[in-house]
Backbone as XML, in Angstrom:
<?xml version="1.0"?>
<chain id="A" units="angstrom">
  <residue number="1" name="UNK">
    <atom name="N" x="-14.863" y="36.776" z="2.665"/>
    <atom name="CA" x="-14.445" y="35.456" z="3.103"/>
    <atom name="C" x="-12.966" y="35.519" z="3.480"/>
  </residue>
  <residue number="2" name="UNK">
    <atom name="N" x="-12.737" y="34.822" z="4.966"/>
    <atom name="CA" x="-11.295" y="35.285" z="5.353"/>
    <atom name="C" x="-10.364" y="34.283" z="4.175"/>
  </residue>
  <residue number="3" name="UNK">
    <atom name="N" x="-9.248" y="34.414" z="4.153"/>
    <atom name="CA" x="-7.817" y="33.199" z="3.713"/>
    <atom name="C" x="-8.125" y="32.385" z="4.541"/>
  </residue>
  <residue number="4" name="UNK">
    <atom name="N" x="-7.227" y="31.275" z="4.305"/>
    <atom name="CA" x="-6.447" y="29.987" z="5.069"/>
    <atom name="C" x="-5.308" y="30.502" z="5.300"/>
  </residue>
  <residue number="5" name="UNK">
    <atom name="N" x="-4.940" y="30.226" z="6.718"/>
    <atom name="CA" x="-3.074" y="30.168" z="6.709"/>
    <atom name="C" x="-2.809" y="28.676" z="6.864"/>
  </residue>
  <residue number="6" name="UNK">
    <atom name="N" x="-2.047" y="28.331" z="6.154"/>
    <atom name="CA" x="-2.072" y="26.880" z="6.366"/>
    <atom name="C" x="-1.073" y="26.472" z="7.431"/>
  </residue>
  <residue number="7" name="UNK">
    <atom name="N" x="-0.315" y="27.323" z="7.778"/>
    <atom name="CA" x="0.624" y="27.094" z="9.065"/>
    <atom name="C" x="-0.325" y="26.793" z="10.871"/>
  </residue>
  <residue number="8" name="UNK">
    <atom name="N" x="-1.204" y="27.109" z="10.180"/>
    <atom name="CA" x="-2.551" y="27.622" z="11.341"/>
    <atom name="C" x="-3.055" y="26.176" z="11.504"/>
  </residue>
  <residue number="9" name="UNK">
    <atom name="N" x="-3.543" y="25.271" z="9.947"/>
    <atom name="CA" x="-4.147" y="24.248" z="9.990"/>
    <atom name="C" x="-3.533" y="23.174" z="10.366"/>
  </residue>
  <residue number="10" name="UNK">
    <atom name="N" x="-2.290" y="22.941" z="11.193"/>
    <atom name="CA" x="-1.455" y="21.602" z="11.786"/>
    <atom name="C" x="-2.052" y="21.759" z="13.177"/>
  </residue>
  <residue number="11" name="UNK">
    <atom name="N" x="-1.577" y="20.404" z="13.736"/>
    <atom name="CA" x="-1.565" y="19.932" z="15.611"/>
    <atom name="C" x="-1.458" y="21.161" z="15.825"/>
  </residue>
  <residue number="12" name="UNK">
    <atom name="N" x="-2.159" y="21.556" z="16.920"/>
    <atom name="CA" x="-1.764" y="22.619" z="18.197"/>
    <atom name="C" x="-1.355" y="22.119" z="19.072"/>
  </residue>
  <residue number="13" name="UNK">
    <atom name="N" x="-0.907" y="20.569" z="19.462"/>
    <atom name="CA" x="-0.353" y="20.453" z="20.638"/>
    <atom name="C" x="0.674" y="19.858" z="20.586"/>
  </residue>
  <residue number="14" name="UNK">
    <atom name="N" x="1.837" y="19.407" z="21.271"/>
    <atom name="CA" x="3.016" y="18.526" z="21.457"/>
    <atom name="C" x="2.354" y="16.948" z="21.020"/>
  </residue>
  <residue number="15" name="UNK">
    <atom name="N" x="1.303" y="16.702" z="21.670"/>
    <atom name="CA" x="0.152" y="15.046" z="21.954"/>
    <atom name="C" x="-0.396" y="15.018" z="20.047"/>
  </residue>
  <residue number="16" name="UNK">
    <atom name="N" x="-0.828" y="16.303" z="19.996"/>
    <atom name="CA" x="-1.569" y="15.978" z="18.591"/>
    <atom name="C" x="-1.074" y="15.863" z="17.406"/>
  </residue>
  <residue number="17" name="UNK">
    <atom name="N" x="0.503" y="16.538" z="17.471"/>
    <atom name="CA" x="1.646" y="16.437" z="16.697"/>
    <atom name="C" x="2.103" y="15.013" z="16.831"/>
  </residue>
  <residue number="18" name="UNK">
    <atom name="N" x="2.204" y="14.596" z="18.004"/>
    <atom name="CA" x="3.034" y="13.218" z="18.143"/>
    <atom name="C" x="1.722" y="12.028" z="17.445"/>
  </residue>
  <residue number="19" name="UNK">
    <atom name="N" x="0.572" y="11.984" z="17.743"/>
    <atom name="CA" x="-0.314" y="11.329" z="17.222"/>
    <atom name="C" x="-0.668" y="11.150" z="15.676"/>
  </residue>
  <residue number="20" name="UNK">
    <atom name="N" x="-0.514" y="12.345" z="15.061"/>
    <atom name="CA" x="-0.074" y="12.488" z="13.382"/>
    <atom name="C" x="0.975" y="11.687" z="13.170"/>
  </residue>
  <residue number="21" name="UNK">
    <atom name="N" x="2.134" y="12.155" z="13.616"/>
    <atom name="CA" x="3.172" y="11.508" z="12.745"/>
    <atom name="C" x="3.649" y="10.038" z="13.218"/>
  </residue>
  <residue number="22" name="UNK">
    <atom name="N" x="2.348" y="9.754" z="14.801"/>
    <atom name="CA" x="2.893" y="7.651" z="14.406"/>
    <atom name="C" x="1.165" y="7.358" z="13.757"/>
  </residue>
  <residue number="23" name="UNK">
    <atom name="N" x="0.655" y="8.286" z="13.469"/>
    <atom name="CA" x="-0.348" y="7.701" z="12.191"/>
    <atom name="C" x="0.201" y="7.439" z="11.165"/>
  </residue>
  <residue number="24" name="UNK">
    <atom name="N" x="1.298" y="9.178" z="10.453"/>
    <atom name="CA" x="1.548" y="8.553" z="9.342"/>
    <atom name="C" x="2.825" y="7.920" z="9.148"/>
  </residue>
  <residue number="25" name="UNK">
    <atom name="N" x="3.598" y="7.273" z="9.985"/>
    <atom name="CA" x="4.010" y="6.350" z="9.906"/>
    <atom name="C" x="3.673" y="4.791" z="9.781"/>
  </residue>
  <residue number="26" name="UNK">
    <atom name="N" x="2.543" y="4.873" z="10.626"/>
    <atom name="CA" x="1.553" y="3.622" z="10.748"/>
    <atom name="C" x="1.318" y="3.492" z="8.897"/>
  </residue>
  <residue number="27" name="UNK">
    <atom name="N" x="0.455" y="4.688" z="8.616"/>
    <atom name="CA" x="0.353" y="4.167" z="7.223"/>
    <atom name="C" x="1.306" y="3.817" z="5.918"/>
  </residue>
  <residue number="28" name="UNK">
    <atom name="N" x="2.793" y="4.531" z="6.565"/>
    <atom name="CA" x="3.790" y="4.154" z="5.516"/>
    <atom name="C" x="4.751" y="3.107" z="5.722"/>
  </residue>
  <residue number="29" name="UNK">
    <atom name="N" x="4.842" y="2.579" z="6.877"/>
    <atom name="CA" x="5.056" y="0.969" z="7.142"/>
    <atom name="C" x="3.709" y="0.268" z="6.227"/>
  </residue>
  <residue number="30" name="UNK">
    <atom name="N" x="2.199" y="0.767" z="6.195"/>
    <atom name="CA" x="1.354" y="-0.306" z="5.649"/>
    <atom name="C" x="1.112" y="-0.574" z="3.638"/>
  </residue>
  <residue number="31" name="UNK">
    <atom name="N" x="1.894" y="0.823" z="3.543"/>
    <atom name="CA" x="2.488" y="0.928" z="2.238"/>
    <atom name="C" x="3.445" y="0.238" z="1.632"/>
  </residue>
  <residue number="32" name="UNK">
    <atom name="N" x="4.343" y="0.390" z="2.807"/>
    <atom name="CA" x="5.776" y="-0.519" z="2.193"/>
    <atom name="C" x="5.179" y="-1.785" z="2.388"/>
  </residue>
  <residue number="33" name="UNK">
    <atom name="N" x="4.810" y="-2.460" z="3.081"/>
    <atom name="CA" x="4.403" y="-3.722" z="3.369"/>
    <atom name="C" x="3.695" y="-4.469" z="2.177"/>
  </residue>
  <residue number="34" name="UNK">
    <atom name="N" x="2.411" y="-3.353" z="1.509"/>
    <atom name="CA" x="1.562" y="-3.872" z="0.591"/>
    <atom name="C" x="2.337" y="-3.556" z="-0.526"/>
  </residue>
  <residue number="35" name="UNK">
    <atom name="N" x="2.933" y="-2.920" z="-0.783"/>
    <atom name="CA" x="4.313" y="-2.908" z="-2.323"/>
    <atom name="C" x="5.225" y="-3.800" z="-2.256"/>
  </residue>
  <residue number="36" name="UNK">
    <atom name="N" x="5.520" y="-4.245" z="-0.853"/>
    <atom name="CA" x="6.271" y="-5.544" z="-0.895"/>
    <atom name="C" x="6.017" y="-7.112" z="-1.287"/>
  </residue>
  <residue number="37" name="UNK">
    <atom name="N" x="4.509" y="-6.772" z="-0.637"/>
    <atom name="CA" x="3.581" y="-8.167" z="-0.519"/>
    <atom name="C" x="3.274" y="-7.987" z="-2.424"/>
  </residue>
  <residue number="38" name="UNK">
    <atom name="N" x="3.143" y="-7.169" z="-3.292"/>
    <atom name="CA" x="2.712" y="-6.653" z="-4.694"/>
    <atom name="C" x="4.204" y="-7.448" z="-5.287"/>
  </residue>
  <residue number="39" name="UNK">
    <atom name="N" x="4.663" y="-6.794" z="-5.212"/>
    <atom name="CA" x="5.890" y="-6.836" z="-5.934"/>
    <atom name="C" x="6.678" y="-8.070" z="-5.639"/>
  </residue>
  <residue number="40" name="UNK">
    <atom name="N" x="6.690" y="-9.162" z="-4.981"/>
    <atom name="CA" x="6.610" y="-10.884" z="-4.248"/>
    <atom name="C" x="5.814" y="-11.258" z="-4.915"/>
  </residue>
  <residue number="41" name="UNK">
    <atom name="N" x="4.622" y="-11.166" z="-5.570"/>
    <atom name="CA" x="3.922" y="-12.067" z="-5.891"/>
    <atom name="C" x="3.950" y="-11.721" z="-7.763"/>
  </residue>
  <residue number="42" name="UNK">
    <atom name="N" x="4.472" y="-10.115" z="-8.117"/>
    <atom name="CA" x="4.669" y="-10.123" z="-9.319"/>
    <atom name="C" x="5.641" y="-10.732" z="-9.439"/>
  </residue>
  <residue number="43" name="UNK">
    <atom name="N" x="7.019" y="-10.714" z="-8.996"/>
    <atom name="CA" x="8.270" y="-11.485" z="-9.218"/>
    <atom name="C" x="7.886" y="-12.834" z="-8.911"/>
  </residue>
  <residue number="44" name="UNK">
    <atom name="N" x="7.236" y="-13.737" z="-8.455"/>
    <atom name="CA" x="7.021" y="-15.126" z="-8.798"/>
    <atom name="C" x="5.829" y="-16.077" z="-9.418"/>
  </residue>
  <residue number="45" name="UNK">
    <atom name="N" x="5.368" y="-15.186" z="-10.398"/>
    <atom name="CA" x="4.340" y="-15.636" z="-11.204"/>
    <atom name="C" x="4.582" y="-16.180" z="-11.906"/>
  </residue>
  <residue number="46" name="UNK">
    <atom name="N" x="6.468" y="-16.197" z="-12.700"/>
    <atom name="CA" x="6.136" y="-17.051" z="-13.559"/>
    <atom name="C" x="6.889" y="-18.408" z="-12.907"/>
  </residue>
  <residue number="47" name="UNK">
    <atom name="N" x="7.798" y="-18.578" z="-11.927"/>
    <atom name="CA" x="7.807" y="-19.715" z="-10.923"/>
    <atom name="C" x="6.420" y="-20.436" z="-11.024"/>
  </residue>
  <residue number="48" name="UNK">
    <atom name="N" x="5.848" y="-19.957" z="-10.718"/>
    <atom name="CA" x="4.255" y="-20.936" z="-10.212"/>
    <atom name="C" x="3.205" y="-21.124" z="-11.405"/>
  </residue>
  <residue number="49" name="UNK">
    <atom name="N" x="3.977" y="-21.031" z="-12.313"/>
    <atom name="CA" x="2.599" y="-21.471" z="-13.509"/>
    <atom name="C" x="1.575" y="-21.026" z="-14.177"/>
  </residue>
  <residue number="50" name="UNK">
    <atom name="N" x="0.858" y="-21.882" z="-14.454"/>
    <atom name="CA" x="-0.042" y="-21.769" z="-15.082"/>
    <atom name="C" x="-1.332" y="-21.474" z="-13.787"/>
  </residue>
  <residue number="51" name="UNK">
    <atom name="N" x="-1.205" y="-22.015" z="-12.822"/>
    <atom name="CA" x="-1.915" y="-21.892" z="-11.327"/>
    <atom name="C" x="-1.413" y="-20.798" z="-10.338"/>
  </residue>
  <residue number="52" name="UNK">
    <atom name="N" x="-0.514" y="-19.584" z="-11.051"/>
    <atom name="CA" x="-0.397" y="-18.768" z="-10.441"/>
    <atom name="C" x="-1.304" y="-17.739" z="-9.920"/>
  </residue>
  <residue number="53" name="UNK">
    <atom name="N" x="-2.139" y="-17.470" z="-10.505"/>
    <atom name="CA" x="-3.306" y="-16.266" z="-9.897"/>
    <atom name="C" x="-4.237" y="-17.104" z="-8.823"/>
  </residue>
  <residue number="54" name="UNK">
    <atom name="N" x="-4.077" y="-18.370" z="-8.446"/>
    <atom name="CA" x="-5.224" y="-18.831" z="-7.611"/>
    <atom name="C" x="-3.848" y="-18.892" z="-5.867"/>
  </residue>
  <residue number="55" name="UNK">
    <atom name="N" x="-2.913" y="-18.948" z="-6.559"/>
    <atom name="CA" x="-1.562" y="-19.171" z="-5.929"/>
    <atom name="C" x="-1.701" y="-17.444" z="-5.138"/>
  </residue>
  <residue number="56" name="UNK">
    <atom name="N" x="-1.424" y="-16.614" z="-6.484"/>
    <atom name="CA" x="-1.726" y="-15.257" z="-6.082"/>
    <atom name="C" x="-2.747" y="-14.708" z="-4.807"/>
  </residue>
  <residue number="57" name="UNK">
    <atom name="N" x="-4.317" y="-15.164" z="-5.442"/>
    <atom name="CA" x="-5.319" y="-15.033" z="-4.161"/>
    <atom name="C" x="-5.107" y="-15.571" z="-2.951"/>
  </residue>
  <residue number="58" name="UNK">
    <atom name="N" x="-4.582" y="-16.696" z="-2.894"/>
    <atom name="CA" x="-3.980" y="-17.066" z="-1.579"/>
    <atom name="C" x="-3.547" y="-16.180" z="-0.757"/>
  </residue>
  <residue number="59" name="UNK">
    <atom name="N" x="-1.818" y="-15.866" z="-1.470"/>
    <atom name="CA" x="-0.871" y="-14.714" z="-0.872"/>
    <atom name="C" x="-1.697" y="-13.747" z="-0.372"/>
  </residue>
  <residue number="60" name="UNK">
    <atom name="N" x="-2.831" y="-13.068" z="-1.248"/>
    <atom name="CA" x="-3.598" y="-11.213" z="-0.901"/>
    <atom name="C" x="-4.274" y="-11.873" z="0.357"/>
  </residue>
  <residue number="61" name="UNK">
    <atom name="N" x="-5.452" y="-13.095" z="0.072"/>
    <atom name="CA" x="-6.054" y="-13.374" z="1.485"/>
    <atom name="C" x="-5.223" y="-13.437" z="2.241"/>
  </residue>
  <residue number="62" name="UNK">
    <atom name="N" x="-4.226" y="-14.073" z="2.401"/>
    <atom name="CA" x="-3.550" y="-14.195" z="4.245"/>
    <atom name="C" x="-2.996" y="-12.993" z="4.423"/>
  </residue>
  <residue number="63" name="UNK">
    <atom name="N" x="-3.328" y="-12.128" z="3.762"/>
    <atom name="CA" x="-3.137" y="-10.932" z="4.228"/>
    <atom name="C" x="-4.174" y="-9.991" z="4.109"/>
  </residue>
  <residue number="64" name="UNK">
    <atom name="N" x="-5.308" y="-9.657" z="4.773"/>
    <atom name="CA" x="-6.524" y="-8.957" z="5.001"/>
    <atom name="C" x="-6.197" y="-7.600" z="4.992"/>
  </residue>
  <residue number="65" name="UNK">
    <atom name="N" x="-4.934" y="-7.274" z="5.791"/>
    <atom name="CA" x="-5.155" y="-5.875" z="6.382"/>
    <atom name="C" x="-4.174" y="-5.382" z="4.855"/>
  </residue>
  <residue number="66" name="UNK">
    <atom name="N" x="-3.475" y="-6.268" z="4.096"/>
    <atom name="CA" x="-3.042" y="-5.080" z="2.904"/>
    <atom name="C" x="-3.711" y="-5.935" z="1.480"/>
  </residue>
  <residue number="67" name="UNK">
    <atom name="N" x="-4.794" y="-6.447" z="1.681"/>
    <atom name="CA" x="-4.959" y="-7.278" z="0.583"/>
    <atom name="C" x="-5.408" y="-6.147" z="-0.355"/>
  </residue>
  <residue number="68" name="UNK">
    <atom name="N" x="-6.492" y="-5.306" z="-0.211"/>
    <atom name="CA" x="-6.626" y="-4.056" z="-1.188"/>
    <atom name="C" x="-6.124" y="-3.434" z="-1.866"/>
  </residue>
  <residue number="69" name="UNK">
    <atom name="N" x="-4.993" y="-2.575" z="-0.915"/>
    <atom name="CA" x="-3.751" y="-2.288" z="-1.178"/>
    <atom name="C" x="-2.543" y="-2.631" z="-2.889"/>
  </residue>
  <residue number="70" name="UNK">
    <atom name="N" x="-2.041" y="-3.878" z="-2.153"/>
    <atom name="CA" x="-1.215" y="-4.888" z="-2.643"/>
    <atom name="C" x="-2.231" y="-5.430" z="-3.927"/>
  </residue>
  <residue number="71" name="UNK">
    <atom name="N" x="-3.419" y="-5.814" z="-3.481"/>
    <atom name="CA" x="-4.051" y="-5.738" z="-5.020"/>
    <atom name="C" x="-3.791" y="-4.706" z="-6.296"/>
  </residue>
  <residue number="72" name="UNK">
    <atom name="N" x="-4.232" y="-3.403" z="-5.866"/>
    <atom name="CA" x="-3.953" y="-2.570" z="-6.406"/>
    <atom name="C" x="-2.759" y="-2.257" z="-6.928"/>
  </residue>
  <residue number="73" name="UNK">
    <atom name="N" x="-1.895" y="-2.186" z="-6.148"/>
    <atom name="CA" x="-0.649" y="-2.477" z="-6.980"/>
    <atom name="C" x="-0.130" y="-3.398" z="-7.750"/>
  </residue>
  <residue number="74" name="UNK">
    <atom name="N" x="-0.047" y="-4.664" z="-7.465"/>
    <atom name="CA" x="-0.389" y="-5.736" z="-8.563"/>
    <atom name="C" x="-0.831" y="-5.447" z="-9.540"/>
  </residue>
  <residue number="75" name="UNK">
    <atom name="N" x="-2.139" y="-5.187" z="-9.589"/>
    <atom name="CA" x="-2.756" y="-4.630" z="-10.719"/>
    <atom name="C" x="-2.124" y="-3.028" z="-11.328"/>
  </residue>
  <residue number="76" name="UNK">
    <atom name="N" x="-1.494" y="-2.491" z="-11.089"/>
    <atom name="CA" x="-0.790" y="-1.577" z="-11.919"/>
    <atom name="C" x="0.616" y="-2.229" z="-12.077"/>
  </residue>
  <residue number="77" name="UNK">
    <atom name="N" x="1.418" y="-2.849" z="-11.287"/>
    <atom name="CA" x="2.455" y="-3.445" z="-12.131"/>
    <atom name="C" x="2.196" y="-4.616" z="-13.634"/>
  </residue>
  <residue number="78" name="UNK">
    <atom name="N" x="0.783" y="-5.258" z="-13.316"/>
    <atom name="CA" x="0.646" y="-6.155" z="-14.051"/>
    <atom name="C" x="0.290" y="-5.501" z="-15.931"/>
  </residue>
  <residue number="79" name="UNK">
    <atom name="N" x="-0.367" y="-4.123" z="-15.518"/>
    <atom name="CA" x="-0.826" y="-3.074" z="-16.246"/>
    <atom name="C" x="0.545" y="-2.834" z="-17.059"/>
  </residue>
  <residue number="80" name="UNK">
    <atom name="N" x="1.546" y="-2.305" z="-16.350"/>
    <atom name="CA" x="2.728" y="-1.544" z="-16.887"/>
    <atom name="C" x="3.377" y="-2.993" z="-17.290"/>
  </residue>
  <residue number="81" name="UNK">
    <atom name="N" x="3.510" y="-4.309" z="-17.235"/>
    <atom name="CA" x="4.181" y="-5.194" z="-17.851"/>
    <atom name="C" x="3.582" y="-5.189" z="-19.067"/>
  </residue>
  <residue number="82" name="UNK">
    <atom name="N" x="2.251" y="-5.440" z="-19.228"/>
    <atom name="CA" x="1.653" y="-5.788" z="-20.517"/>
    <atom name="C" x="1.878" y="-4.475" z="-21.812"/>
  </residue>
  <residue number="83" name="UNK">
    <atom name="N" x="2.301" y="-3.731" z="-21.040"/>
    <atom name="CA" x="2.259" y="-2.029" z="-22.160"/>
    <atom name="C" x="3.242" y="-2.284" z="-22.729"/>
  </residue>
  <residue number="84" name="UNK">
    <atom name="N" x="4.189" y="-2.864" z="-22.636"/>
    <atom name="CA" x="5.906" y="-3.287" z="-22.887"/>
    <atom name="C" x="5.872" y="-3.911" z="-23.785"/>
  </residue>
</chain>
């Protein structure tokens, strides 16, 4: 069974190189975005009450494309508050 060279396994072209890296940019603008949208709604939970988590679902719905995301993180900041 031959190796991998892993220098071998990137773009072969100028186009397929440039297409990777505004993917993964695409996805690390959609990172920062959903840690931002996470971390906004952990910092004003206790502003909003006792009606904050319905307050919360609001915020994740109007946002579809990082609601998963931003959930998820939520839910591990909310994780690491309670360990404290």
């Amino acid at each position: 069974m031959p190796g991998y060279n892993v220098a071998t396994l990137g773009p072969s072209t100028p186009e397929e190189a440039a297409a990777v890296n505004a993917k993964r940019q695409e996805c690390l603008e959609r990172y920062k975005a959903a840690l931002e949208l996470a971390c906004q709604i952990h910092a004003q939970r206790r502003d909003k009450g006792k009606g904050w988590r319905m307050w919360a679902e609001r915020e994740l719905a109007a946002r579809p494309e990082l609601e998963r995301e931003a959930r998820a993180k939520l839910n591990r900041l909310m994780k690491g508050q309670a360990s404290e």
